[in-house]
C-alpha positions in Angstrom: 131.4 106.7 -3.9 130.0 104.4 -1.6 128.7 105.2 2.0 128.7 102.2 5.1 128.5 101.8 8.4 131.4 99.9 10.2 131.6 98.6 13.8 135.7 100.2 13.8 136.1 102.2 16.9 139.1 103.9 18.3 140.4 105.5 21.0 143.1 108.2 21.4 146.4 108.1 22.9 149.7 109.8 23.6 151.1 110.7 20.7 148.6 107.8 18.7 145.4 106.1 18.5 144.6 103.0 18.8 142.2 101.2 16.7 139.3 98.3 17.0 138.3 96.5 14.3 136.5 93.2 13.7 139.7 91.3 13.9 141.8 93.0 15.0 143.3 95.6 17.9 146.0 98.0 16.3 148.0 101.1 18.1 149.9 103.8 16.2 152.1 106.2 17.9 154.5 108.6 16.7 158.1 108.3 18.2 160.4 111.0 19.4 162.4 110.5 15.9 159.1 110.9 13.9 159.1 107.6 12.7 155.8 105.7 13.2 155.2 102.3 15.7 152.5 99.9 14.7 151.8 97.5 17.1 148.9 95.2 17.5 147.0 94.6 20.7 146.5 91.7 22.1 142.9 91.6 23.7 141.1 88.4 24.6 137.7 87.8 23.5 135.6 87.1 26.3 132.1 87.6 24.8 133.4 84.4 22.4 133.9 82.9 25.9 131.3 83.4 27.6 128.2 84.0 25.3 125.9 85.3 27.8 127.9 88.8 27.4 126.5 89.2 24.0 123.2 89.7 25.4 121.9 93.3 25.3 122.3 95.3 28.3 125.0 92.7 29.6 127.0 93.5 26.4 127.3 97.2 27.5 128.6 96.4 30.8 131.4 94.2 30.1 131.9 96.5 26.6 132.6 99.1 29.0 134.6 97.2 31.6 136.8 95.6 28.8 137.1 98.9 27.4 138.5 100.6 30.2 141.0 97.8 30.9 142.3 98.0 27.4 142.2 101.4 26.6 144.4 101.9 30.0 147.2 99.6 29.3 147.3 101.0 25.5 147.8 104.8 27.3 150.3 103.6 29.1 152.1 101.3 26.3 151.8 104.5 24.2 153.5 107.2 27.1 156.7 104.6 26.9 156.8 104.3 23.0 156.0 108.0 22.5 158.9 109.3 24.8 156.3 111.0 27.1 157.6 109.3 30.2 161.4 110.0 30.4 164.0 107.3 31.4 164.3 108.7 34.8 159.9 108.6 35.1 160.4 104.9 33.2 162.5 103.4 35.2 160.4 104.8 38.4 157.5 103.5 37.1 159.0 100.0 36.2 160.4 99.8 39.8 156.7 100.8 41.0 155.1 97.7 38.8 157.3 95.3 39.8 157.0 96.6 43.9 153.8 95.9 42.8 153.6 92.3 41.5 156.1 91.1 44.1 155.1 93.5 47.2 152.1 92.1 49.4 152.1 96.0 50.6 151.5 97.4 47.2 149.0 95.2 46.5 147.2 96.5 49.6 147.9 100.0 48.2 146.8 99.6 45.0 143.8 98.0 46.7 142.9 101.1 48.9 143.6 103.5 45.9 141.5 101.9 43.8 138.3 101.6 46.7 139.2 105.6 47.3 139.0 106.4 44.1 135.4 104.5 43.1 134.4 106.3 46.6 135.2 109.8 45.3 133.2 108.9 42.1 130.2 107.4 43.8 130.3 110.5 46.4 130.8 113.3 43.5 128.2 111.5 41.2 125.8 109.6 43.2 125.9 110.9 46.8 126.7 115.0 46.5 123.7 115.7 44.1 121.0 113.9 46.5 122.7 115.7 49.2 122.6 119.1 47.7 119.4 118.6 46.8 118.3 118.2 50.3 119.9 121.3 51.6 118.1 123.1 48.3 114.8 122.2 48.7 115.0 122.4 52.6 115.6 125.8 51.9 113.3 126.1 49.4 110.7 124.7 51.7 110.0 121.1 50.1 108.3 122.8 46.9 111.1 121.0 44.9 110.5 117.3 45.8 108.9 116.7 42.7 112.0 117.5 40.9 114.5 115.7 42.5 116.0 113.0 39.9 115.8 116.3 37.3 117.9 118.1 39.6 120.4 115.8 40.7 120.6 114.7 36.9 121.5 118.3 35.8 123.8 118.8 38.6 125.6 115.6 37.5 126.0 116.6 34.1 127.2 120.2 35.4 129.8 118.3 37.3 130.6 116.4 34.2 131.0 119.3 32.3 133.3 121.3 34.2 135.5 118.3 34.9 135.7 117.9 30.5 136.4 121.6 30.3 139.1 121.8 33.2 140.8 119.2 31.7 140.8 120.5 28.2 143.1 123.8 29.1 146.1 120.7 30.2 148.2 120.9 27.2 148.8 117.0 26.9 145.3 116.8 27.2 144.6 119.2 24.3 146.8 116.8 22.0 145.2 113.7 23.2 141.5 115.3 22.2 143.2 116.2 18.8 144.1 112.7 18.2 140.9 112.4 19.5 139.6 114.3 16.5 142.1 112.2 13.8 140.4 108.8 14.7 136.6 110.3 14.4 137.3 111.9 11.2 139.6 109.2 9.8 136.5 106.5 10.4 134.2 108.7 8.8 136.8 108.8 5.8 136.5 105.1 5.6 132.4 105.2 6.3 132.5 107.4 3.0 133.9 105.1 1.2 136.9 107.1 0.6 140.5 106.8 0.4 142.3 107.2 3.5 144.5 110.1 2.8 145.5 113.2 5.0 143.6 115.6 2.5 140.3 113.1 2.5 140.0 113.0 6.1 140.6 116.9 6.8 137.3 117.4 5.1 135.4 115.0 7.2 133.1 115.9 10.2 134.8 115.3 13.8 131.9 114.5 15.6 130.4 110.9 15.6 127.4 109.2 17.4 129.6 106.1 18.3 131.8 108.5 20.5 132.9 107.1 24.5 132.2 111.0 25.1 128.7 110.6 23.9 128.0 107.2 25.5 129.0 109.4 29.4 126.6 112.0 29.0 124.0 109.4 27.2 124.6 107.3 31.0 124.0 110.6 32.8 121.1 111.5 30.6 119.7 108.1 31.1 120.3 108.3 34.9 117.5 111.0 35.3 114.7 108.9 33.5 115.8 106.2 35.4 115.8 108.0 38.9 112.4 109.1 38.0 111.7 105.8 37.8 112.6 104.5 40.7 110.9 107.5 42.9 107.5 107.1 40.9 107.6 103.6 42.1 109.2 103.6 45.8 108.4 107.2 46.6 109.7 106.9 50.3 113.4 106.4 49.0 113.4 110.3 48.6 113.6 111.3 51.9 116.4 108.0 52.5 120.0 109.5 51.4 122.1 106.4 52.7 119.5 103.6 51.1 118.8 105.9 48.1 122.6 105.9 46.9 122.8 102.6 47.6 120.0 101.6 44.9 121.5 104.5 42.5 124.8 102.5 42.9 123.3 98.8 42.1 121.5 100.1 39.1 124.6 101.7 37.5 125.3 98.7 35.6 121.6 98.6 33.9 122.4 102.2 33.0 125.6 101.3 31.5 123.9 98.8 29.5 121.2 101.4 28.5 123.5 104.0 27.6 125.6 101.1 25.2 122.5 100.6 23.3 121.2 103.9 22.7 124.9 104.4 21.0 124.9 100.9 19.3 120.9 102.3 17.5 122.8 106.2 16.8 125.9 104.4 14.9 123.7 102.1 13.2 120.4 104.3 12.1 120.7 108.1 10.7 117.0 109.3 11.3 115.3 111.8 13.1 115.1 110.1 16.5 118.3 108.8 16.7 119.5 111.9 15.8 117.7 113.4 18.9 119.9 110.9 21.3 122.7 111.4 19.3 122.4 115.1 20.3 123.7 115.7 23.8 127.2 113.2 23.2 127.6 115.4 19.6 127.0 118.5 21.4 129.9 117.5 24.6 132.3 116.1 22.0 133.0 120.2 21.2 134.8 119.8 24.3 136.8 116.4 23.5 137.3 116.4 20.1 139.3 118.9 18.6 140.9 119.9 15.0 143.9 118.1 14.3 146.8 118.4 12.2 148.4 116.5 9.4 150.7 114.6 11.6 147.8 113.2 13.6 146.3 112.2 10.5 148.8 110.3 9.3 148.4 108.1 13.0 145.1 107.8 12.6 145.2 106.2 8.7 148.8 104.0 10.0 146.0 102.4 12.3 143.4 102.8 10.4 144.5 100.5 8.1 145.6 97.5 9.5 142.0 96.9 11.4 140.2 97.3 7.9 138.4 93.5 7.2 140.2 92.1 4.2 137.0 91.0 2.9 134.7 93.8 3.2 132.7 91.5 6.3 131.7 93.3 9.3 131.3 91.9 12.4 127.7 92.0 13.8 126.7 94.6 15.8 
């Protein structure tokens, strides 16, 4: 039996999973008959288009970005085929896209949603923490100051945390983080150099380093180093809220790119300091990757094997 590393990644769905390879973008979903759509993805390559975003650091932001964009549209694609959305729910939400495309208003909706919601993220992520930790060490009498980026840090992965483990009790979101389960144990099948069948991925691990789950808390974790950083060398942003989340904000990006390393090194190495990042994100995926059953399985290996190279060639990490 032979063991190998492989750049595949996945992501799960309603009802499927949806599978990256080298080549080639596949989504599996499991109908309301029981029957089995495979549909590939169409996703254009912009890192072939634009070299520059194969550089590190850069890679992991528009990794990320492109990831987001993708993975969204293949949720949605998989609601419809699934059933999820009913025809009444369908329709609605066809009427709402097109309001949207041909609706100057909607676009200025969609617009203003979209600023809210980056607002609430940068305020619950970026902007509570250094607030609350000015209320705690004003009460604590300013013995904490040396501690701030640790605090904050913690108090962002605490938010983090309780978000992951709200979510999990939704019972849609319980079978999205068992198909979540599926695609993490179906590429470790493959990685063992085994073949893809129901029985040879139940007995595979469900936590891997390459997890999106991992690479979150790996941002958050990297956050606090960084933050440490930054008040080590301009000290007098500490006592600055408004200009303090504004630098916080503008260095997101380097974080992202940071955080897409220290994944890319835990996927590609298996030794003791990689196993020490790979930690924290294998720790949190208890949370987001669950057990899952036969029929998820099955979705995983339908789209597990149509991303697999035909020649055995990776592509590069």
């Amino acid at each position: 039996m032979s063991c190998k590393k492989t750049s595949i990644g996945g992501q799960a769905l309603i009802e499927g999973i949806m599978m990256r390879g080298p080549k080639r973008t596949v989504m599996a979903v499991r109908k309301k008959d029981g029957e089995i759509d495979i549909s590939e993805r169409q996703i254009t390559n912009y890192k072939e288009k634009f070299p520059i975003l194969k550089l590190p650091i850069i890679r992991g932001v528009a990794g990320f970005v492109e990831s987001m964009l993708v993975g969204y549209k293949a949720m949605m694609a998989s609601a419809e085929i699934s059933g999820y959305l009913d025809e009444e729910e369908l329709k609605a939400e066809k009427e709402k896209e097109e309001k949207k495309n041909n609706n100057a208003l909607m676009a200025v909706i969609t617009v203003i949603s979209t600023v809210l919601a980056v607002a609430m993220s940068i305020g619950l992520f970026i902007y509570l923490p250094s607030l609350a930790f000015k209320g705690v060490n004003y009460l604590a009498g300013g013995v904490l100051s040396p501690f701030q980026s640790l605090f904050e840090g913690v108090l962002k992965i605490a938010i983090f945390l309780a978000y992951m483990i709200a979510v999990s009790f939704m019972k849609d979101i319980d079978r999205v983080f068992r198909y979540h389960g599926a695609e993490h144990k179906t590429i470790f099948c493959y990685e063992a150099g085994e073949e893809l069948t129901v029985e040879n991925v139940k007995k595979q691990g469900r936590f891997h380093p390459r997890c999106g789950t991992s690479f979150l808390i790996l941002m958050l974790i990297v956050s606090i180093f960084i933050t440490f950083i930054l008040d080590t060398i301009v000290p007098w942003l500490k006592g600055v809220l408004w200009a303090r989340t504004i630098i916080k904000l503008l260095l997101v990006p380097v974080i992202c790119g940071i955080g897409y390393e220290l994944i890319k090194v835990c996927g590609k190495y298996d030794n003791f300091v990689t196993k020490i990042v790979a930690a924290p994100g294998l720790w949190i995926q208890r949370i987001t990757v669950k057990e899952p059953d036969d029929s998820m399985i099955e979705i995983a290996i339908a789209a597990m094997k149509e991303v697999i190279p035909e020649n055995e060639e990776e592509a590069k990490w």
